[in-house]
N, C-alpha and C positions, 0 to 999 in steps of 0.2 A: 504494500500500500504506500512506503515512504517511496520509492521508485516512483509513481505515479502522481505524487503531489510534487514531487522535484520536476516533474514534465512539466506539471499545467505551470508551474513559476516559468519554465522558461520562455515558453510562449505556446503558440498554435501547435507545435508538435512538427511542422516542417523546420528542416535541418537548415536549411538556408536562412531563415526569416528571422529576423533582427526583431526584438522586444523595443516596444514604443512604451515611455515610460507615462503613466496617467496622465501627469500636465500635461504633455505636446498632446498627446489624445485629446484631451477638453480644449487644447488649442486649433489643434487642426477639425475638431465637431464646429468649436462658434467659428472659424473660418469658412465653414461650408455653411453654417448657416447665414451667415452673412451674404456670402455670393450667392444665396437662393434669394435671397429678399433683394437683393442688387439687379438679380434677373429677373424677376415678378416685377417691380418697376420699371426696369427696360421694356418688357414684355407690354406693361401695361401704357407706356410712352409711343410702341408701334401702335399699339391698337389705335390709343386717341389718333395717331397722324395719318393712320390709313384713313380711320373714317372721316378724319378734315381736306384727306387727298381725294378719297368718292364725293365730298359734299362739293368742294372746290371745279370736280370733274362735272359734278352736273347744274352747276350754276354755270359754265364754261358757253355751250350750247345758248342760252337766255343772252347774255353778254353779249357775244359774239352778231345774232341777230338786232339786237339793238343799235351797234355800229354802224357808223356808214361801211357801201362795198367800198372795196380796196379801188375799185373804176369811179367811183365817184366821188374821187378828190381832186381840188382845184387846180 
């Protein structure tokens, strides 16, 4: 059984893989959570300018016929 608690101290049990010790863990967790809430704001910055791009795109149409034609300037 001491065999077996001396594993799980070292890590996952792959021979290769280096033990991350708690802090950087809770460091690199709010780092990731951080970049989620950084991307949900981005995410949510596309959205509003798409839909200012489709509103912009169909007032574009209305405008445009309100113009004089391009032939009938002086």
């Amino acid at each position: 059984m001491e065999a077996a608690d001396e594993r799980g101290r070292q890590g996952s049990g792959f021979a290769d893989e280096d033990v991350v010790p708690a802090s950087e863990a809770r460091k690199l967790e709010e780092r990731v959570r951080e970049l989620e809430r950084l991307l949900g704001r981005k995410t949510m910055e596309v959205e509003i300018l798409k839909e200012a791009l489709d509103l912009a795109r169909a007032k574009k149409p209305t405008l445009l016929s309100r113009s004089p034609a391009s032939g009938d300037s002086p």
